[in-house]
C-alpha positions as CSV (number, residue, x, y, z in Angstrom):
1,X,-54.8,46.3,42.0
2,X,-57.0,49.8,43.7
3,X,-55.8,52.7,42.5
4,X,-54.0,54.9,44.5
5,X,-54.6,58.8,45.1
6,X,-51.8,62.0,44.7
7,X,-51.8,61.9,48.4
8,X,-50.8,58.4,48.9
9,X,-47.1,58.8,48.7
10,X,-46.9,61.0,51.8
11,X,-48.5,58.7,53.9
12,X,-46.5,55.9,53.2
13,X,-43.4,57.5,53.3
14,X,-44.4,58.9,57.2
15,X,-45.6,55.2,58.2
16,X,-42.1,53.8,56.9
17,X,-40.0,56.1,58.8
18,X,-41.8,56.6,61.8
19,X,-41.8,52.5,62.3
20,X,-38.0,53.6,61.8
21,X,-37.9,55.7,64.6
22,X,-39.4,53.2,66.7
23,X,-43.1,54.1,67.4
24,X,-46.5,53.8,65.7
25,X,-47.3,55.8,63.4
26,X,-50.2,59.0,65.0
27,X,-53.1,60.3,63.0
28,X,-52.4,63.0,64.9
29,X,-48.9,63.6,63.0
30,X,-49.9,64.9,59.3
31,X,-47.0,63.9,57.2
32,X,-45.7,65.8,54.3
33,X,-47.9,65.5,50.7
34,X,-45.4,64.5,47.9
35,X,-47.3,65.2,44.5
36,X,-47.5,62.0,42.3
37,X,-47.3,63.7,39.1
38,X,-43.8,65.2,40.0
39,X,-42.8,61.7,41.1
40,X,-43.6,59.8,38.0
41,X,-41.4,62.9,36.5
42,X,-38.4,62.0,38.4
43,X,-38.3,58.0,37.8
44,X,-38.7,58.4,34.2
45,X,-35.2,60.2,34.5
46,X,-33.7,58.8,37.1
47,X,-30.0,57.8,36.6
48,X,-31.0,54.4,37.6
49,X,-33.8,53.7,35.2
50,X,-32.0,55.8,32.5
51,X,-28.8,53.4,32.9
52,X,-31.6,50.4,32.6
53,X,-33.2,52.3,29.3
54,X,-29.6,52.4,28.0
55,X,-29.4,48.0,28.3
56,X,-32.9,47.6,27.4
57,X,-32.0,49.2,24.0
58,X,-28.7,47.0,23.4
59,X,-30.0,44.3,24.3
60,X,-33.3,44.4,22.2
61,X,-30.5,45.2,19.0
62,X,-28.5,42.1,20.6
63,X,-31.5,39.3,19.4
64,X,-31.2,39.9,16.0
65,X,-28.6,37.7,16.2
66,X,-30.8,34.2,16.0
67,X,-28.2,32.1,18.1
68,X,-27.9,35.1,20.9
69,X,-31.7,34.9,20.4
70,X,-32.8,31.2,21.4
71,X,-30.1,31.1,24.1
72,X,-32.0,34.2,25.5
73,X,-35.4,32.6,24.8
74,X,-34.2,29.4,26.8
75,X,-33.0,30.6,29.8
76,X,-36.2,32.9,30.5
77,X,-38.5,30.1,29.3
78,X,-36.4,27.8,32.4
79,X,-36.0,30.5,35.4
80,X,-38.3,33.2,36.4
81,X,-35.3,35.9,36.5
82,X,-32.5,36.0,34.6
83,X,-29.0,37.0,35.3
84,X,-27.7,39.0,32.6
85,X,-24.2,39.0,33.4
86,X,-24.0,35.6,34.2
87,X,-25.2,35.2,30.4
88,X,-23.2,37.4,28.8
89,X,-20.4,35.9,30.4
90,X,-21.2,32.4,29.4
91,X,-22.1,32.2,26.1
92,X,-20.2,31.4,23.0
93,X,-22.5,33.6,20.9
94,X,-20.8,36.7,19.7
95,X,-23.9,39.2,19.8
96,X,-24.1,38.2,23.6
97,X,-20.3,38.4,24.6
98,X,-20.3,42.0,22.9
99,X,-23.0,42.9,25.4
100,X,-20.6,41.8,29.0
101,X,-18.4,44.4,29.6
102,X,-21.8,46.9,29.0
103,X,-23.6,44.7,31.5
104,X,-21.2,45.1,33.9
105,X,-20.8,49.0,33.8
106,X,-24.1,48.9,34.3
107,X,-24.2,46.5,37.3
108,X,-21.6,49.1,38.9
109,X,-23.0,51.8,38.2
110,X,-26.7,51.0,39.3
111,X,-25.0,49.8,43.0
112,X,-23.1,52.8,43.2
113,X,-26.2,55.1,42.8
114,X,-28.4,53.0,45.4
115,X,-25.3,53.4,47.8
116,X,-24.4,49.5,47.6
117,X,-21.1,48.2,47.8
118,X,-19.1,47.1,44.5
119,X,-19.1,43.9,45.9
120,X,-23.0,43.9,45.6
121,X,-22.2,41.9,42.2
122,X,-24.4,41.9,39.4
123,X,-28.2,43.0,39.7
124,X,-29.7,43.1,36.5
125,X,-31.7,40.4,36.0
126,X,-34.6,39.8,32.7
127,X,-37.9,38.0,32.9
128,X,-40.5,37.1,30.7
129,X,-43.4,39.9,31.3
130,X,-46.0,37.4,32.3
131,X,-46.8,34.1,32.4
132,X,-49.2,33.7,29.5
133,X,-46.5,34.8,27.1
134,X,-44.8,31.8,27.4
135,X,-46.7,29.6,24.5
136,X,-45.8,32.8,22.3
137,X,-42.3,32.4,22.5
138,X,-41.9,30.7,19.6
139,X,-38.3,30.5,17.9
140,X,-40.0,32.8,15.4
141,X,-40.7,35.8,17.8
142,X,-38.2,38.5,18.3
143,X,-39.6,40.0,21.7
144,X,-39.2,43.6,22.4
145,X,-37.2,44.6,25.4
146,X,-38.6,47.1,28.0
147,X,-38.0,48.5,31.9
148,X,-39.4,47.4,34.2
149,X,-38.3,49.6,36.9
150,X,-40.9,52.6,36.0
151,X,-43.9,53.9,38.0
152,X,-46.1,51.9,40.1
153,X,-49.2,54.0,38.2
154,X,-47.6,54.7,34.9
155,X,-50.2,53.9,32.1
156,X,-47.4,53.1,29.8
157,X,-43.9,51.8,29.7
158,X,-41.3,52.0,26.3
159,X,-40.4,49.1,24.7
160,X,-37.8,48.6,22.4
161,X,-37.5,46.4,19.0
162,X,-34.6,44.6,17.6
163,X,-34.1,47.7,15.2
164,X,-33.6,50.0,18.0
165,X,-37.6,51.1,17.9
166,X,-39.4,52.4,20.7
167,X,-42.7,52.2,21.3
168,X,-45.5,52.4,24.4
169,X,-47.1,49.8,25.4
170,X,-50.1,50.1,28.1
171,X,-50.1,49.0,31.5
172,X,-53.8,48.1,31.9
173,X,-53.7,44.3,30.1
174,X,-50.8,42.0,29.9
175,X,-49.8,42.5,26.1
176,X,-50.1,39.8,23.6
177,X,-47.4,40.4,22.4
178,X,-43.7,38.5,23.4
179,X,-42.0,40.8,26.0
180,X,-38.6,40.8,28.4
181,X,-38.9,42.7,31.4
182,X,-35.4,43.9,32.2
183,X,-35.3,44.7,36.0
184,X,-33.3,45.0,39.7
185,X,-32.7,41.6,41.5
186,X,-34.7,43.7,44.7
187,X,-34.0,40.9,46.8
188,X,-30.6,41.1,46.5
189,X,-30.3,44.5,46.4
190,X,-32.9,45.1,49.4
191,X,-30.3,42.5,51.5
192,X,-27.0,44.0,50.7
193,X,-28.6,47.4,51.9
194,X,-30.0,45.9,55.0
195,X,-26.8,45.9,55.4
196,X,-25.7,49.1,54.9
197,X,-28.4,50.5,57.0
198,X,-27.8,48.2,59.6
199,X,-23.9,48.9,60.2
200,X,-24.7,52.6,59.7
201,X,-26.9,52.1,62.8
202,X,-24.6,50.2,64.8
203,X,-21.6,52.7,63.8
204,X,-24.0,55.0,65.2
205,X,-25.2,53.2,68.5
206,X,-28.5,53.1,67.8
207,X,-28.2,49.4,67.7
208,X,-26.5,47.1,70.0
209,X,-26.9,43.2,72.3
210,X,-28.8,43.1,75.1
211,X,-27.3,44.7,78.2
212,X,-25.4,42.2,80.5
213,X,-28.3,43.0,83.4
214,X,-30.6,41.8,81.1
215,X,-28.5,38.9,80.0
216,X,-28.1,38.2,83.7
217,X,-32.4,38.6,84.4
218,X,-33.0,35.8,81.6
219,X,-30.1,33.5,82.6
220,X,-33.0,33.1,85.7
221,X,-35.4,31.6,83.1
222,X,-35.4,28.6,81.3
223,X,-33.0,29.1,77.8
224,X,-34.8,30.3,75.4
225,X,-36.8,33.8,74.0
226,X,-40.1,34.7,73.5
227,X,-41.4,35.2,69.8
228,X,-44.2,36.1,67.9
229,X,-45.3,34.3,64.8
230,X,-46.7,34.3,61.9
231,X,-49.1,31.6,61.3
232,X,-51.1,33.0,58.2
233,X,-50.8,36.2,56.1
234,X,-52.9,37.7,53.3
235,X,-52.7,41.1,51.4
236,X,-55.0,42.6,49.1
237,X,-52.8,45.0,47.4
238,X,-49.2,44.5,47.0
239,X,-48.7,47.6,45.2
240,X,-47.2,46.1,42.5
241,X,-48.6,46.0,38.7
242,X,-48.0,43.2,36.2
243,X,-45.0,44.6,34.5
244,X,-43.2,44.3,37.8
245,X,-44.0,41.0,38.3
246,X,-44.0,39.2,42.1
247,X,-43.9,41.2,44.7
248,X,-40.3,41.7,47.4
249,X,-42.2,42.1,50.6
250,X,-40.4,42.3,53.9
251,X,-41.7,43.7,57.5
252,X,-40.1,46.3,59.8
253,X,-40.6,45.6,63.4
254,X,-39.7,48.7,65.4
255,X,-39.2,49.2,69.1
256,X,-36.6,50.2,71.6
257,X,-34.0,48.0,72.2
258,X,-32.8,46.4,75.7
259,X,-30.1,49.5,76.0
260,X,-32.8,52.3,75.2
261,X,-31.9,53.1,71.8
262,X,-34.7,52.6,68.6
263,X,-34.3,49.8,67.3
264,X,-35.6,48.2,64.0
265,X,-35.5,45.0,62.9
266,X,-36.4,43.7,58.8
267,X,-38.0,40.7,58.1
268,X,-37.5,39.3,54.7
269,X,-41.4,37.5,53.5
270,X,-40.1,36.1,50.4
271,X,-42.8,33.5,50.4
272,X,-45.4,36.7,49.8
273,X,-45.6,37.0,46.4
274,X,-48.9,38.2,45.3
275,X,-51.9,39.7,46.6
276,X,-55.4,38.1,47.2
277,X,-53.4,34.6,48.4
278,X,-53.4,33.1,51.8
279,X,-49.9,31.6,52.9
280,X,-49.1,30.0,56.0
281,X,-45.5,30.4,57.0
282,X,-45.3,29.8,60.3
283,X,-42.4,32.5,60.5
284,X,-40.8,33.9,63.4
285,X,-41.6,37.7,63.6
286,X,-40.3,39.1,66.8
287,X,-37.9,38.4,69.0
288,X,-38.8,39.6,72.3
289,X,-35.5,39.3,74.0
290,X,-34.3,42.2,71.6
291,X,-36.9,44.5,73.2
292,X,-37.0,47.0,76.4
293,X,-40.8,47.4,76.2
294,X,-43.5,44.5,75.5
295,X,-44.6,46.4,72.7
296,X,-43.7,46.2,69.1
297,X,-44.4,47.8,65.7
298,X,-44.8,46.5,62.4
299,X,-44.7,48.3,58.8
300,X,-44.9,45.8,56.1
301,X,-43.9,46.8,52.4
302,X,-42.8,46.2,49.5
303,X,-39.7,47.0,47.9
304,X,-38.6,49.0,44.3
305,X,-35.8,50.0,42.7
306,X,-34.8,53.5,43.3
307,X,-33.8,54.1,47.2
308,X,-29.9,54.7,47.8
309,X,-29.4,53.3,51.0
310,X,-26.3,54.5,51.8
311,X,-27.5,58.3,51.7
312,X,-31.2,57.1,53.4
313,X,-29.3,55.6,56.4
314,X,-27.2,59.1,56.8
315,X,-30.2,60.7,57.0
316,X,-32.1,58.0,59.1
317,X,-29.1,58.2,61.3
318,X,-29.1,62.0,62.3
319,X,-32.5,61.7,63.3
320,X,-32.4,58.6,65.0
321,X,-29.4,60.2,67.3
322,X,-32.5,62.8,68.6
323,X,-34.7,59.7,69.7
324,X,-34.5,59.4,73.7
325,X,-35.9,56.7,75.8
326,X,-38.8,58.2,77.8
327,X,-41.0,55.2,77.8
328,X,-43.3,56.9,75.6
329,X,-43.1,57.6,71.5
330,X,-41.9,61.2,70.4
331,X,-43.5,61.8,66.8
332,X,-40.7,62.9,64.9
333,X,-41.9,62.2,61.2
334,X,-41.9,65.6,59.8
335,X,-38.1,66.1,61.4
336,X,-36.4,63.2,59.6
337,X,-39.0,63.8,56.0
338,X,-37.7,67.3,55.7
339,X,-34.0,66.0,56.1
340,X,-35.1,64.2,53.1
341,X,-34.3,65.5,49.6
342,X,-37.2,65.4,46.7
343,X,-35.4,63.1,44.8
344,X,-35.5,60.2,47.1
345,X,-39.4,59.7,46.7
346,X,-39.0,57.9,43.9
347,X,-39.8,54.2,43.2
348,X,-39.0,53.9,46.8
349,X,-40.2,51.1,48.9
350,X,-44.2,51.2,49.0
351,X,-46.2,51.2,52.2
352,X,-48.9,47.8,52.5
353,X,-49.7,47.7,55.7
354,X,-49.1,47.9,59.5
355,X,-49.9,46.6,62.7
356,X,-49.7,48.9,65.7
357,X,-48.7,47.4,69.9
358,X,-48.2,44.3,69.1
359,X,-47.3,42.3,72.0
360,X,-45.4,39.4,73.8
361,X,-49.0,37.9,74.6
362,X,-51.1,38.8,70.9
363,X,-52.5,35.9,69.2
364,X,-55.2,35.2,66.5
365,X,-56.2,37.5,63.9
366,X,-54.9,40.5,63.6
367,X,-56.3,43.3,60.8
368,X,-53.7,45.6,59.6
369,X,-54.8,49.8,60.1
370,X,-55.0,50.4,56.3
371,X,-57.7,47.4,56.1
372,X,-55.3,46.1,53.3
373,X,-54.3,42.9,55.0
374,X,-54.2,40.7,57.9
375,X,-52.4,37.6,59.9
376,X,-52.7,35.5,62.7
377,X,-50.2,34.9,65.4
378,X,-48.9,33.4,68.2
379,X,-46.5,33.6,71.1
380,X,-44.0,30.5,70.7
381,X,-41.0,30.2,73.0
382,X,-38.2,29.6,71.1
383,X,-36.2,26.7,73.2
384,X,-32.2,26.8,73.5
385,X,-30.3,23.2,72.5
């Protein structure tokens, strides 16, 4: 992973919202500086990551129990996440059973404060920290329980023991140690506030179908829309250290739509899970037919813990409604970041790259503007049946 300066955060946070508003991002526009030192501050006491702290500590006291224990050990030694509550609920064990109605507090509670719906269902998931720890869980090893959901750049992250013990363990090597990762299912909570954002925009206006005119201009051409896709993608950061294991990635392809209004559109890349690895998905991108303009904008990132989505689209919203269509972008960054309180630059989705005019007609390489990735791609008419 490259290290990342005090100054990154601001930059990020003005390339993610200006692809929101629906233009490329303009050296010309010098967004706000967020400190990183204050930011690390505010996760370690967020009301997300303190409710997380809160489980991580029950549940590390849970595995003394030595039946609790190996039913714990086997389900993260079969599945790369597991669900907690699903568990809890589950088991016959009594240590594990005590632990249910917690979990699902807990689950309420952490959807409630990322502005999710109650019907969100449960999110905390635990994984085994890394993949090399797997031929030390033994059924002798009690593994120590810790939160995942802390700063990208945090140098340490508490662990707790089965006596309630916490204690620091560094981020700079995967420990030898046996450890459970106790973390967000962030591609379930990253969907259900897709969601959210995207009825917020619609209740809103500032999404909506094509126009009938334009309906009736393509009913001329053979069925079927435009697209761009993706035929290979690599990134050499994906922002996101070992205790956080894989990587959520989605892309934000930003425009204005057929009516005039911005218009953003979120592509889920679950395929794109680490850094330094070439995939070839062959995935749709954009949909041209959605589009006013042949010109696009994409923001690719990678998704965290902390954003409450119901309060981001509110504010997204009121600055969206200023957005006009004068065939041209307006720069309205520092607007909609100053509508934004302190407390929402924190373990929010990180910034990994963009690509800036993309068009109906692009093909071949293409180099992201950070220099931290590229793809290739391809117009490919998508035929009606």
């Amino acid at each position: 992973m490259v290290n990342r300066s005090s100054r990154r955060r601001g930059v990020l946070i003005g390339a993610m919202l200006s692809a929101v508003i629906g233009g490329s991002v303009q050296p010309a526009v010098a967004a706000p500086v967020r400190d990183a030192g204050d930011r690390a501050t505010t996760v370690r006491t967020s009301p997300v990551w303190s409710t997380e702290q809160q489980i991580a500590r029950a549940l590390a006291a849970s595995l003394r129990d030595r039946g609790w224990r190996d039913e714990v050990r086997a389900a993260a030694l079969g599945t790369e996440d597991v669900d907690l509550q699903a568990l809890a609920g589950g088991t016959a064990e009594p240590e594990g059973g005590k632990l249910l109605a917690s979990l699902s507090a807990a689950d309420r509670r952490i959807a409630g404060l990322k502005g999710l719906p109650a019907s969100t269902g449960s999110l905390l998931r635990l994984r085994l920290a890394a993949p090399s720890m797997r031929s030390r869980l033994d059924a002798a090893a009690t593994p120590w329980i810790a939160v995942a959901a802390a700063d990208d750049d945090a140098r340490n992250i508490t662990a707790y023991d089965s006596r309630g013990q916490a204690h620091s363990v560094g981020t700079a090597h995967v420990p030898d140690r046996p450890l459970y990762l106790l973390d967000i299912d962030v591609t379930k909570a990253h969907r259900a506030g897709l969601k959210v954002l995207q009825k917020a925009f619609a209740d809103k206006g500032l999404t909506s179908l094509p126009s009938k005119a334009a309906n009736s201009a393509r009913a001329a051409s053979p069925a079927g829309w435009w697209a761009t896709k993706i035929t290979a993608v690599e990134v050499n950061d994906d922002q996101e250290p070992w205790f956080k294991g894989a990587a959520e990635m989605f892309s934000l392809v930003t425009g204005f739509g057929q009516d005039g209004t911005a218009r953003v559109d979120s592509v889920d890349m679950p395929y794109l899970d680490y850094d330094g690895t070439v995939y070839y998905p062959n995935q749709i991108l954009v949909n041209w037919s959605n589009y006013k303009y042949n010109l696009a904008d994409v923001v690719m990132m990678e998704d965290d813990d902390g954003t409450n989505y119901r309060a981001l689209a509110q504010a997204i919203t009121t600055a969206l409604l200023t957005v006009t269509d004068q065939g041209t972008y307006i720069p309205l960054v520092n607007a909609v970041l100053s509508a934004i309180p302190d407390s929402w630059f924190t373990d929010d989705p990180d910034y990994v790259e963009s690509w800036y005019t993309l068009a109906q007609n692009s093909s071949g390489r293409l180099n992201g503007a950070s220099g931290n990735g590229w793809m290739t791609v391809e117009p490919y008419f998508v035929e009606e049946f």
